[in-house]
C-alpha distance (Angstrom), angle and dihedral (degrees) to the residues before:
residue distance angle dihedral
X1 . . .
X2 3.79 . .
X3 4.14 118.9 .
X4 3.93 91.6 -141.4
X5 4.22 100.3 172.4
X6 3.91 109.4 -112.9
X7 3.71 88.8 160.6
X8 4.03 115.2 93.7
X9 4.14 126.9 -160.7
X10 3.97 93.2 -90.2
X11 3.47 88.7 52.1
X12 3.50 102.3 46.9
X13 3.50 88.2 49.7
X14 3.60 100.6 59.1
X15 3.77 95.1 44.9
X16 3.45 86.7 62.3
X17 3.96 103.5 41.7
X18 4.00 77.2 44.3
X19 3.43 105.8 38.3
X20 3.97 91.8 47.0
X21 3.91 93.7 44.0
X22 4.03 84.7 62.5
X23 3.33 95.8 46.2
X24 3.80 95.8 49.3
X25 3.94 85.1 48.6
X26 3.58 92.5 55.5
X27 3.81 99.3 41.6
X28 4.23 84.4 55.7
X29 3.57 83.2 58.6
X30 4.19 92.4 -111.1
X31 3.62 111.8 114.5
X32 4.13 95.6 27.2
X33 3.40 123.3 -140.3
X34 3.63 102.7 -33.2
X35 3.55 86.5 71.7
X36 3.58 94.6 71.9
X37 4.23 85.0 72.9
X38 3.63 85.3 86.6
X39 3.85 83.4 76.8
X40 3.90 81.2 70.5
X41 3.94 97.6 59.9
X42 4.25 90.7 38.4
X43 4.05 86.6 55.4
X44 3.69 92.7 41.7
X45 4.00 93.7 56.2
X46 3.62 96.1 46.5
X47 3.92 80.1 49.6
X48 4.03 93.0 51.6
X49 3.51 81.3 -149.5
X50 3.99 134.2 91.9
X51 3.81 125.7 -169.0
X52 3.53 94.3 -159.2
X53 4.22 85.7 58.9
X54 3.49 90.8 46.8
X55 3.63 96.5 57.5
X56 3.48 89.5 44.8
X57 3.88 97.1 55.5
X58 4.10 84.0 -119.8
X59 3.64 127.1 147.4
X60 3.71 125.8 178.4
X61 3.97 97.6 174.1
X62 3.88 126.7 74.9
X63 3.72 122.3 -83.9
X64 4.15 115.1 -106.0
């Protein structure tokens, strides 16, 4: 499986803002576990690429 980027600057950005919000939440012990999903999003902007998108037919960066 190819890791074509679907996953703009915007994006990206909020997955991590996101993605490391949750995780601080659940590290404190205030969202639990599920928290720790955030990981997900964090991993998936350094990536530039979702799965999720893919399988979707999304794509939130600009076309090269």
């Amino acid at each position: 499986m190819e890791l074509t980027t679907n996953v703009g600057s915007l994006d990206r950005m909020l997955r991590i803002a996101i993605g490391g919000f949750l995780m601080v939440l659940a590290a404190i012990g205030t969202v639990g576990i599920w928290g720790w999903l955030g990981s997900i999003l964090v991993v998936t902007a350094f990536l530039k690429f979702c799965p999720v998108y893919r399988v979707l037919g999304l794509k939130t960066c600009k076309s090269s």
